[in-house]
C-alpha positions in Angstrom: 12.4 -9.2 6.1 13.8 -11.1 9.0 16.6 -13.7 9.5 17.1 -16.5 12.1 18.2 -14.9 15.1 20.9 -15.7 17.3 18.1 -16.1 20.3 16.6 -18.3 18.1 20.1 -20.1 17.3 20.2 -20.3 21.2 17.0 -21.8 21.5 17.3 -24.6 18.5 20.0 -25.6 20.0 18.7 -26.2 23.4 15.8 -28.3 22.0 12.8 -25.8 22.6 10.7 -24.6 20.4 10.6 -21.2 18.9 7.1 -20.0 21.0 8.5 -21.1 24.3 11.7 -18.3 23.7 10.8 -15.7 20.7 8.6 -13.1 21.2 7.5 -10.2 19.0 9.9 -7.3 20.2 6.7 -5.1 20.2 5.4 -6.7 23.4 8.2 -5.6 25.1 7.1 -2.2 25.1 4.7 -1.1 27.7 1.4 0.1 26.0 0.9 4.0 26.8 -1.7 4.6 28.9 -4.7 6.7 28.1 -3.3 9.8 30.5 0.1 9.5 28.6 -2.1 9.5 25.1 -4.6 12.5 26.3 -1.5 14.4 27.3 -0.3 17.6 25.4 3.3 18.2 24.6 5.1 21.3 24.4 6.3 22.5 20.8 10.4 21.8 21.8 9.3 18.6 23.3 7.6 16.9 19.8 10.5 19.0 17.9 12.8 16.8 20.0 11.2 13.6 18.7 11.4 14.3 15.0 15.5 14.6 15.6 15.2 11.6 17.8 13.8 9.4 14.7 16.4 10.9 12.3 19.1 10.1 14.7 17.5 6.8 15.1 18.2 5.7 11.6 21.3 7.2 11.4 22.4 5.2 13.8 20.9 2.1 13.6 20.6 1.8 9.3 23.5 0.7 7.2 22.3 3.1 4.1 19.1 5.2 5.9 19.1 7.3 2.7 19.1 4.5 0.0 16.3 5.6 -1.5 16.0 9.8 -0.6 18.7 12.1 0.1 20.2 13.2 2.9 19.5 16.5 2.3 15.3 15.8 1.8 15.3 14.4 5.0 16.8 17.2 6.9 14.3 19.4 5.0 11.4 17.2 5.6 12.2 17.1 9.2 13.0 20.9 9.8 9.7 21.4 7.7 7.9 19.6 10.2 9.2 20.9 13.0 8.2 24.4 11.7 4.9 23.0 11.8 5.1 22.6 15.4 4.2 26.0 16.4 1.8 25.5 19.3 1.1 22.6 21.9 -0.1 18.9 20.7 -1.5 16.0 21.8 -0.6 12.5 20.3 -3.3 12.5 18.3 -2.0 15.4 16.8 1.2 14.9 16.3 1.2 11.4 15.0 0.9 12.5 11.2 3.9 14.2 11.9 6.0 11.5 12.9 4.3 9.5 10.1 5.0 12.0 7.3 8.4 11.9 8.7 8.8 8.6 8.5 7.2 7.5 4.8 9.9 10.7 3.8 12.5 8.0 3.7 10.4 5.8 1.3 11.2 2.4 3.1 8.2 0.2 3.4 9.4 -1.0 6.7 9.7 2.6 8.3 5.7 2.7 7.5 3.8 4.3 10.4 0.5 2.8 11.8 -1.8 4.4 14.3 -0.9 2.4 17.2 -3.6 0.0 18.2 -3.9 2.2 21.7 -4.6 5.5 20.2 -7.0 4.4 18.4 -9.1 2.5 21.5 -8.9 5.6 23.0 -10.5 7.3 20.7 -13.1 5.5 20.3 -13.8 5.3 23.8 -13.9 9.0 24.0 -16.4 8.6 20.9 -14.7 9.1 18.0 -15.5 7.0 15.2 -14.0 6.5 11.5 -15.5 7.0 8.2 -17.9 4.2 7.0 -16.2 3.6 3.5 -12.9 2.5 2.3 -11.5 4.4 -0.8 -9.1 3.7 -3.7 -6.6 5.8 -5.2 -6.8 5.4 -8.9 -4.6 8.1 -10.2 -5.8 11.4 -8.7 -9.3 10.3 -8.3 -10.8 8.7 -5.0 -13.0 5.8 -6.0 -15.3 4.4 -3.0 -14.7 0.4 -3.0 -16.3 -0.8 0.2 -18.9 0.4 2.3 -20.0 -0.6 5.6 -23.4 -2.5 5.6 -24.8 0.3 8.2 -24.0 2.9 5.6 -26.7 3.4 2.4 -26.3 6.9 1.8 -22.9 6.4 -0.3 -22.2 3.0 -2.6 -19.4 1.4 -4.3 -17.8 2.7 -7.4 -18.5 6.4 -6.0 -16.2 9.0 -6.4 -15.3 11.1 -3.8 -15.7 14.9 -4.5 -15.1 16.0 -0.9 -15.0 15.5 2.3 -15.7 17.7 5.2 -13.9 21.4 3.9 -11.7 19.3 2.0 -11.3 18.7 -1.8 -10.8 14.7 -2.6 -7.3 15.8 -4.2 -5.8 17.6 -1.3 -7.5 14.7 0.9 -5.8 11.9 -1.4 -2.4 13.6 -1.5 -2.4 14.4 2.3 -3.1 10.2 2.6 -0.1 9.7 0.3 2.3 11.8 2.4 1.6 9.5 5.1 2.7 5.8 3.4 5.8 5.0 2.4 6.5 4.7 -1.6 9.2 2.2 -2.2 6.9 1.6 -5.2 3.4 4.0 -6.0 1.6 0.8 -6.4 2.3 -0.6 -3.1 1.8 3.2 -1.3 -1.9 3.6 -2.9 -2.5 -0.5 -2.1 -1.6 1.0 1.7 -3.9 3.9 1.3 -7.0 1.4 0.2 -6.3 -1.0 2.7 -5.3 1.5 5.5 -7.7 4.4 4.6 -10.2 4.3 7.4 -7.3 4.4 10.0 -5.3 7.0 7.5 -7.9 9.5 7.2 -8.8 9.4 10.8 -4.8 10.0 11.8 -4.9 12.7 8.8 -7.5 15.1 10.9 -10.8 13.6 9.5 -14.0 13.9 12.7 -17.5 13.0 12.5 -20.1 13.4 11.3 -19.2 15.2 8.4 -20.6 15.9 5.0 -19.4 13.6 2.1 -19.8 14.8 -1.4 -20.0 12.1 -4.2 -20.1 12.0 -8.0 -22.4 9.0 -9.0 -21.5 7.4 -12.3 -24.2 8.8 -13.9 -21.9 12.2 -13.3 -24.9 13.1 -10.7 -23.5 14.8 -7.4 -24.9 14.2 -3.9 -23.5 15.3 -0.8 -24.6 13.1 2.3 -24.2 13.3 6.0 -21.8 10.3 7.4 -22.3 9.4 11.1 -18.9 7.4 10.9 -18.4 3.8 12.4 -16.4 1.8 15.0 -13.5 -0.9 14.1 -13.9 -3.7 12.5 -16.3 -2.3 10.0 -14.8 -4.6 7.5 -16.0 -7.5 8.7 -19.9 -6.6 6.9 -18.6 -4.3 4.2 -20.5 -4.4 0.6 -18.5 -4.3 -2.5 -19.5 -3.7 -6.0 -17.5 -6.7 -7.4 -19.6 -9.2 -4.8 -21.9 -7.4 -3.2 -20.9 -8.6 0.1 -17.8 -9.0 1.9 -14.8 -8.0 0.2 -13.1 -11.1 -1.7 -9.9 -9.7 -3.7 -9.4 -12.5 -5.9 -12.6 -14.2 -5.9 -13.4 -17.9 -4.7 -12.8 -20.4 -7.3 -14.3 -24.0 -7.3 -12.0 -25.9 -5.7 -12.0 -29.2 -2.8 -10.1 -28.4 0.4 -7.2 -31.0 0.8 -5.6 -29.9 4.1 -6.9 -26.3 6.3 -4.5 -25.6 8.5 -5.3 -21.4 9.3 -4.0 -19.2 7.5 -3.0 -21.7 5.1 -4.7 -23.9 2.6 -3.9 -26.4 0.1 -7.3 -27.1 -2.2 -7.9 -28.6 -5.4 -8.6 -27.1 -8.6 -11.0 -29.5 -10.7 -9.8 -30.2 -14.1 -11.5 -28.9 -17.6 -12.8 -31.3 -19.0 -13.5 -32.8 -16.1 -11.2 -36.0 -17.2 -8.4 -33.5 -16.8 -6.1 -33.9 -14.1 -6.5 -31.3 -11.4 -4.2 -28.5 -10.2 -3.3 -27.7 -6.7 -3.3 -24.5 -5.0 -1.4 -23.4 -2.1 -2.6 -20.5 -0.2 0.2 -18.7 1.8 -0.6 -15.3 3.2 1.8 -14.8 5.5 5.3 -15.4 6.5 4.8 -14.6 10.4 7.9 -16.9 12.1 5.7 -17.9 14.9 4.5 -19.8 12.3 7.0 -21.7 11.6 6.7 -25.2 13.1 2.7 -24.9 11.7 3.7 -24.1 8.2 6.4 -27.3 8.2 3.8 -29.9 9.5 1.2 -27.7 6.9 3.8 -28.7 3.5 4.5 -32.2 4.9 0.4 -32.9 4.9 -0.3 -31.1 1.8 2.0 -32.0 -0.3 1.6 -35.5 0.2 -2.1 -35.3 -0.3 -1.8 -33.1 -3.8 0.9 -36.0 -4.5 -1.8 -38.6 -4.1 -4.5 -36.9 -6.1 -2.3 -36.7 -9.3 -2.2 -33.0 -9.7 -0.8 -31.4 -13.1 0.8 -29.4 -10.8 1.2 -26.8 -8.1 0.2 -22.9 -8.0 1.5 -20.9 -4.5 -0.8 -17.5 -3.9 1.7 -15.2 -2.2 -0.2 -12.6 -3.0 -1.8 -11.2 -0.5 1.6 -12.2 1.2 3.6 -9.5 3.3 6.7 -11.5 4.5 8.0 -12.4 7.8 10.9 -15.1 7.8 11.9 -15.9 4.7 13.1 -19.4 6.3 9.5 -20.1 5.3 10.1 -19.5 1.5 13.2 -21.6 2.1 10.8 -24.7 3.2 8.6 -24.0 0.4 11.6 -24.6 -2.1 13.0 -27.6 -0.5 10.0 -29.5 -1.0 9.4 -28.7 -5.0 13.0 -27.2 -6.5 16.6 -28.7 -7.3 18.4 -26.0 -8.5 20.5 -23.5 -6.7 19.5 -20.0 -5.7 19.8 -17.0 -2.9 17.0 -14.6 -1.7 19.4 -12.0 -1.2 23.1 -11.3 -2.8 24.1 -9.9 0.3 23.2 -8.5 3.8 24.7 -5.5 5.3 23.9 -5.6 9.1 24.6 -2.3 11.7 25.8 -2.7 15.4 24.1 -0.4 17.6 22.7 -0.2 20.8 19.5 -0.2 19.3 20.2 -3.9 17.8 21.5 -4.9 20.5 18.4 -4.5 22.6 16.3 -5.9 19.6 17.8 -9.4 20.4 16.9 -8.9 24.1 13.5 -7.6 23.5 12.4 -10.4 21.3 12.9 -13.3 23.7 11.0 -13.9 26.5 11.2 -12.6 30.0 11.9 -15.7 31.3 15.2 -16.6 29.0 16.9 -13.4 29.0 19.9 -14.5 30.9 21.1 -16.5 27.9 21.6 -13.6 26.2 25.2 -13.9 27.9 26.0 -16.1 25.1 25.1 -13.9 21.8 29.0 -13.7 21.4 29.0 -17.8 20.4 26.2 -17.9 17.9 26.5 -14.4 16.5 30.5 -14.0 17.0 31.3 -11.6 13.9 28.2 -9.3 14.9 29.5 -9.1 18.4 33.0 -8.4 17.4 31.8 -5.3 15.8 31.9 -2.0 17.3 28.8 -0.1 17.9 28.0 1.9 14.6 30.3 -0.4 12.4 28.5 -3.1 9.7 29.0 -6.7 8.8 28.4 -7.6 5.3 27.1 -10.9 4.8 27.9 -12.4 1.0 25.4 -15.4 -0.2 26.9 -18.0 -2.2 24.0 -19.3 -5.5 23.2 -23.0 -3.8 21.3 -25.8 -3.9 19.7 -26.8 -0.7 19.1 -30.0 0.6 15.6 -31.6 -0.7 12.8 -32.5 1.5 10.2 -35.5 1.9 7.7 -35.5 0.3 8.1 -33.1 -2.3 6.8 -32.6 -5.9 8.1 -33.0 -9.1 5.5 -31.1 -11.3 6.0 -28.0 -13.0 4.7 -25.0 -10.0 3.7 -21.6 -10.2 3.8 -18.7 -8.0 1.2 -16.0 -7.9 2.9 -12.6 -6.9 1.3 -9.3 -6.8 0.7 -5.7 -5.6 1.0 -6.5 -1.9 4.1 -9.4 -2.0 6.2 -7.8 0.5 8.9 -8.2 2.6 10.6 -11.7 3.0 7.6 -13.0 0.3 9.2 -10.8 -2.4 12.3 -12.1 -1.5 11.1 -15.6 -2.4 10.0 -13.9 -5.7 12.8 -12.7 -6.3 14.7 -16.1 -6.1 12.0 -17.9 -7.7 12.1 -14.9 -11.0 15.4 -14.6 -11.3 16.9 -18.3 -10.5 13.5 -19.6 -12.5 12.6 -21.8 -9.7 8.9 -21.3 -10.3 6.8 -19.5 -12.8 6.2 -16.3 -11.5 2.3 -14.9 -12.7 0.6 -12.0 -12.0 1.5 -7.9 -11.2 4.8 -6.7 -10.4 5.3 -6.9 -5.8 4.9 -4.2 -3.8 7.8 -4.5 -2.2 11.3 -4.2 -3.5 14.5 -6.4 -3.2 17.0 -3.7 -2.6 15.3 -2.4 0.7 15.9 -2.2 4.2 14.4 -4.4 6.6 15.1 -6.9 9.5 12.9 -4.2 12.2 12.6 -3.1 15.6 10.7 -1.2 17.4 11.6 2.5 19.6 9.9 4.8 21.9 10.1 8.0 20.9 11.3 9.9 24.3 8.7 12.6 24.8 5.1 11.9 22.8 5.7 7.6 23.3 4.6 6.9 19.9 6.4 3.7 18.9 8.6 3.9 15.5 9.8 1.4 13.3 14.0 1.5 12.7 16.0 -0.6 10.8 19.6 -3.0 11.2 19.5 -4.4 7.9 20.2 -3.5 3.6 19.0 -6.2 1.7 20.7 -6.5 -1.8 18.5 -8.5 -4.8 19.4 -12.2 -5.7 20.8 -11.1 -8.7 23.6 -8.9 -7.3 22.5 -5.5 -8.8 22.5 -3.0 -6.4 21.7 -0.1 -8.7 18.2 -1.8 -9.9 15.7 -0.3 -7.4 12.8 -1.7 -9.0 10.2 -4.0 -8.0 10.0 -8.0 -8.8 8.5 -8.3 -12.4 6.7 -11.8 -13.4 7.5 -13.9 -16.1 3.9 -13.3 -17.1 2.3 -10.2 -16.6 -1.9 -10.3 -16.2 -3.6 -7.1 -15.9 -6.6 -7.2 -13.6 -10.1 -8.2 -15.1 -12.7 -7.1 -12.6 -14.9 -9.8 -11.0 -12.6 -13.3 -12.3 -9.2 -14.3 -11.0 -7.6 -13.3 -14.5 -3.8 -14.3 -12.9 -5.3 -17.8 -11.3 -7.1 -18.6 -14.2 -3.5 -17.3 -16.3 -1.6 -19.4 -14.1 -3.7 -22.6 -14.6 -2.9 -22.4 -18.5 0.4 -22.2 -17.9 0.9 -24.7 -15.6 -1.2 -27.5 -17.9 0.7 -26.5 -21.0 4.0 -27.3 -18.7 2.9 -30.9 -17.9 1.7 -31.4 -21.5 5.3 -30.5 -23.1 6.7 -32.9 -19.9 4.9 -35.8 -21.3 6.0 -35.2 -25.1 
């Protein structure tokens, strides 16, 4: 979840555009260098960096605990420190600081394996494991395999690995990911399972032991593979590369990457059609694109005479929610908020977020944060500013559509996109189909980026509580659809739910 921020208030105002100033505030950060990875830190010093990322959110969160105790933290962290009883290496110590950090059960305090550990390990000739798995309850069920590997096939389950059983693998995995909701923490571990098991101690070759569905076992020899495996991974569902919702029949009105607006042909064929909006991601350097993207499609789906309009924000996982906001103008009247209210932290931390995410070159403007951001900067460092949000109507956009919409929300709607499911569910703004998000509306967010002062390893902290649209602070829950649609394997059962819905709304708009 991110807001519009004062640099970018700056920059509006002078007439440029957002990529000549912002930058991510990760770029700012000097990339470690494979000496600074390969080194080995004493216990005291890696001890040191577990208080550092406790103090970090104390510091810089308005409500670090909001989901977890006070008290779990401090014994998840002087657990892990206990574990610290000899010399490390980064590679060793990063499920440490990611444990640490899922212990707080934030989705936006989720540790990766940063992009430069893992180059260096495969340099040095590591590789990962050449399958992705699934977590469905306790069982590990293999869903994608990489094309080199034949040994092992989708729909396996995974019995063990190396020394390891599958259910102490599995629940080492899910001690790494965040759970602001179990859905979205074992959508993280299929997703992120490669990367996971390799930072969770996993080396090849190693010996693989499967359970076939015909209850036969079979224990196999895995040579392992490099990144970007998934790019020729077989699936049971397709056989080929993996396709989570399927490709329906559809004609391609405008493609503008990484969004699309297609058609939907109607049934019977007389029908009228139904357009479908693809938007995957909410990424602000995307902003301008995604405005010109609307303007096109919309006007095109408009032209064609569609029934009416499904957005996929499924595979969504936020970014600015300004985006959402566009979205709106251009097909809703009625008023709304994405968020009741916003409680932002001072810190020196936040502070330096503003500098690192604008360029090099325009960081002398920063002079003037006080005129755009003047109740933040009155604040002293460790106090908050609680931002209310008045239920309005925003000002409509050309050309927009009138039809009756839907928006597709699921397991991974995240972020700034479940904020606009949580306007559009509980302002009923658009039908909302599918599984309930991912993420959840009462959550921290609005990230930055710190470097942990001994082992490097960069960790997520947080300035901002988000509060849900409707006001509750107590619901810590996930977005619910108006209509729920439970998977069907191999058919898009929420596109095809969503079509229905959406052609029995226009027919009860002409009676």
């Amino acid at each position: 979840m991110t807001a519009l921020t004062a640099t970018a208030a700056i920059m509006l105002s002078s007439g440029c555009s957002r990529s000549t100033f912002i930058q991510n505030p990760y770029q700012a950060i000097p990339r470690s260098t494979p000496n600074q990875i390969a080194q080995v830190h004493p216990p005291e010093a890696l001890q040191a960096d577990l208080e550092a990322i406790v103090a970090l959110h104390e510091r810089t969160s308005p409500n670090p605990y909001l989901r977890v105790s006070k008290e779990s933290i401090r014994a998840l962290a002087d657990k892990l420190k206990a574990s610290i009883d000899r010399p490390m290496t980064r590679r060793e110590f990063l499920p440490v600081v990611m444990e640490l950090q899922a212990g707080y059960r934030s989705d936006h305090y989720g540790q990766g394996v940063p992009h430069e550990d893992l180059e260096a390990a495969l340099a040095r000739g590591e590789r990962l494991l050449p399958f992705r798995a699934e977590p469905r309850d306790d069982q590990l069920i293999v869903v994608a395999v990489a094309e080199g590997e034949r040994a092992i096939e989708p729909g396996d389950t995974i019995a063990r690995i190396g020394g390891v059983s599958a259910a102490d693998h599995l629940a080492r995995l899910r001690a790494l990911v965040p759970d602001e909701t179990a859905r979205y923490r074992d959508t993280q571990v299929r997703e992120r399972y490669r990367t996971l098991a390799w930072a969770a101690g996993v080396t090849l070759p190693t010996q693989v032991e499967v359970i076939r569905a015909d209850g036969s076992r079979r224990t196999v020899t895995v040579e392992g593979v490099g990144d970007g495996a998934r790019k020729s991974e077989r699936t049971a569902a397709t056989g080929g590369s993996v396709n989570t919702h399927g490709e329906p029949p559809h004609e391609v009105l405008v493609n503008s990457p990484p969004f699309r607006a297609l058609l939907l042909p109607g049934k019977p064929p007389a029908a009228a059609p139904v357009a479908l909006i693809e938007f995957p991601t909410m990424s602000g350097s995307l902003g301008s694109q995604w405005d010109k993207f609307l303007d096109r499609a919309i006007a095109a789906i408009n032209e064609r005479g569609a029934a009416g309009l499904i957005v996929d924000i499924r595979e969504n996982g936020g970014g600015n929610s300004a985006l959402g906001d566009a979205l709106l103008a251009r097909i809703n009247d009625r008023p709304y908020r994405m968020a009741s209210r916003i409680v932002w932290r001072k810190s020196a931390d936040s502070d330096e977020l503003f500098r690192m995410s604008t360029k090099p070159t325009w960081r002398w403007l920063m002079f003037a944060l006080p005129l755009f951001v003047p109740d933040y900067s009155a604040l002293k460092q460790g106090e908050d500013l609680t931002l209310e949000t008045r239920v309005a109507s925003r000002p409509r956009v050309e050309p927009r559509f009138e039809g009756p919409t839907s928006l597709l929300i699921g397991e991974r709607t995240s972020s700034s996109a479940m904020l606009l499911a949580d306007a559009a569910r509980t302002y009923d703004l658009m039908l909302t189909v599918g599984q309930p998000t991912g993420g959840v509306p009462n959550a921290l967010g609005d990230i930055g980026p710190f470097k942990l002062p001994n082992s490097r390893i960069v960790v997520a902290f947080s300035q901002k509580m988000f509060i849900r649209a409707s006001g509750d602070a107590s619901d810590l829950g996930p977005v619910r659809p108006h209509i729920e649609v439970a998977p069907v394997a191999g058919k898009d059962a929420t596109l095809e739910r969503a079509v229905i819905e959406i052609r029995r709304m226009a027919a009860q708009r002409k009676q």
